[in-house]
C-alpha positions in Angstrom: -12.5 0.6 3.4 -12.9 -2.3 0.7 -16.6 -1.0 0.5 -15.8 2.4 -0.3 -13.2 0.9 -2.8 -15.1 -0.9 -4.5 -18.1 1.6 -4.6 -15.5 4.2 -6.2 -14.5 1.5 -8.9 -18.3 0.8 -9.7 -18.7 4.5 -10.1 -15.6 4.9 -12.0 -16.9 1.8 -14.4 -20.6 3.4 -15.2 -18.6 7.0 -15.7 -16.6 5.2 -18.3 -19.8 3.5 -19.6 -21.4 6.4 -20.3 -17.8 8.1 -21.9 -17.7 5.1 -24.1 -21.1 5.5 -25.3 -20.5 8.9 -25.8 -17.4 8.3 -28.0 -19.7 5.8 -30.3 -21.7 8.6 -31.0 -19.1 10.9 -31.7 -18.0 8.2 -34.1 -21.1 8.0 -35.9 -21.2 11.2 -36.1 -17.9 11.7 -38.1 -18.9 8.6 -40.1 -21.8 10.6 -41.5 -19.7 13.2 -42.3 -16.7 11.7 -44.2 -16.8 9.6 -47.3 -17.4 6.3 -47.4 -16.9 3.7 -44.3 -14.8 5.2 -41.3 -13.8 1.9 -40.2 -13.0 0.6 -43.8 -11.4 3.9 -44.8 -9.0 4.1 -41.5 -8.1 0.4 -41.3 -8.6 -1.5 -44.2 -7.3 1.3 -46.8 -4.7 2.6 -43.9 -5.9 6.4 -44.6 -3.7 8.4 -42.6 -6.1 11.5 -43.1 -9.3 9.3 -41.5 -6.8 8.2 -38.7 -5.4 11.7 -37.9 -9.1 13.1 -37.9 -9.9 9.5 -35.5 -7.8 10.5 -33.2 -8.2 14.3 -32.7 -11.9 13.5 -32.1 -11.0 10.3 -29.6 -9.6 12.6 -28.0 -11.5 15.7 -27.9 -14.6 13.8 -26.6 -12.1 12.7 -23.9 -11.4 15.9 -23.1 -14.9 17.2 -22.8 -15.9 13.3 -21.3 -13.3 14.3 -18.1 -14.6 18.0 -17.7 -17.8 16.9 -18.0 -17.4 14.4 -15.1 -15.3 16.9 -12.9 -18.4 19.2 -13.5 -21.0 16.6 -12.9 -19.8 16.5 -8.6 -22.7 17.6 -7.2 -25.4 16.7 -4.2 -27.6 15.7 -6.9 -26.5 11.9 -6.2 -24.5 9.4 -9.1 -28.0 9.2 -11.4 -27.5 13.1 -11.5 -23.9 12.9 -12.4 -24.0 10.2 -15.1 -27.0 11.8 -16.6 -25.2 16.0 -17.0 -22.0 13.5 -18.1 -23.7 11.8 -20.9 -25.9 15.7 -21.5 -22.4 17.3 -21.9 -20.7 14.7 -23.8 -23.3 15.1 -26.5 -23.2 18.4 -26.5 -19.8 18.4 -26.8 -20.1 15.9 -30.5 -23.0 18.4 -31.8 -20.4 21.5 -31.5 -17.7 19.3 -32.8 -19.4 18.2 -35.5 -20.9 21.8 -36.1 -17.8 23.2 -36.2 -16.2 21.0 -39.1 -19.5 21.9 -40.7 -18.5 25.6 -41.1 -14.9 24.8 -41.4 -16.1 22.8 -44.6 -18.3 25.8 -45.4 -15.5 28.2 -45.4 -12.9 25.8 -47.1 -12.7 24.8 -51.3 -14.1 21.6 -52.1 -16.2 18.8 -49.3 -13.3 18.8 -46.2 -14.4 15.4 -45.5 -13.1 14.1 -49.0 -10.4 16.9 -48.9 -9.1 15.7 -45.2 -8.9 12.1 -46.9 -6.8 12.8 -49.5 -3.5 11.0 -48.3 -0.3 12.9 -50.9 2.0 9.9 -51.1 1.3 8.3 -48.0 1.1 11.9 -46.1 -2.6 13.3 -44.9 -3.4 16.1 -46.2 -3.2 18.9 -44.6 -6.4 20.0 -44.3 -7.0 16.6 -41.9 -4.8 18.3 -39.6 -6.7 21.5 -39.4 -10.1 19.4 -39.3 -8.7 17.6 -36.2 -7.3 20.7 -34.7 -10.8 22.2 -34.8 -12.2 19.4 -33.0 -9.6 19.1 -30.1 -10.1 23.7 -30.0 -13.9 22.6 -29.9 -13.5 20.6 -27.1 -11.1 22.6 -24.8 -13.6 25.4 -25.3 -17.2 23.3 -24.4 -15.0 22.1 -21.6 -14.3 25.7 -20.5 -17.8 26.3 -20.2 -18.4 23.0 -18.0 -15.8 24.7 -15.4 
């Protein structure tokens, strides 16, 4: 019984390994895509556009992270598992980040500047929308791992 306990924790651990890793990527990711220094622009300048866009894609890799692991169950063994995780979890930041690309596209002006463009203290709107697009990105790629 404490075998199998600690065998399921172990697992758990290297699932959330790989999740984290995942979620640096995705970070990256929208880095490269937004003005200037994530970190800097989120923390030190407390822009409440780069936090709201933050969080809706912390979350949307979540999202696609836990379908991806309820997909990855197969006879295929943990190495298997860990490996489709990490597969759709990438797959999931490409579409993300693809999709905020055409939403930029289709919008006036760069939507990463635009999403940072805290209006007395308020985001702007548009960092709703861009965060909204990630978390409808990641319900659907986690449709498609069901």
């Amino acid at each position: 019984m404490t075998a199998e306990i600690l065998e399921s924790a172990g697992t758990a651990l290297l699932y959330g390994l790989v999740g984290f890793v995942v979620q640096a990527i995705g970070f990256i990711a929208l880095d490269l895509v937004t003005p200037g220094k994530l970190v800097h622009v989120a923390w030190t300048e407390r822009n409440k556009g780069a936090a709201v866009l933050l969080a809706a894609q912390t979350l949307a890799i979540g999202l696609v992270i836990a379908d991806a692991i309820a997909a990855s169950e197969s006879q295929e063994g943990l190495g298997y598992g860990l490996l489709s995780t990490a597969a759709y979890g990438l797959a999931g930041v490409v579409m993300m980040t693809l999709a905020g690309a055409v939403v930029g596209l289709l919008t006036p002006g760069r939507i990463g500047e635009t999403a940072l463009n805290d209006d007395g203290g308020r985001p702007h709107p548009a960092a709703w929308v861009q965060g909204a697009v990630y978390l409808g990105t990641a319900f659907m790629v986690g449709a498609a791992l069901a």
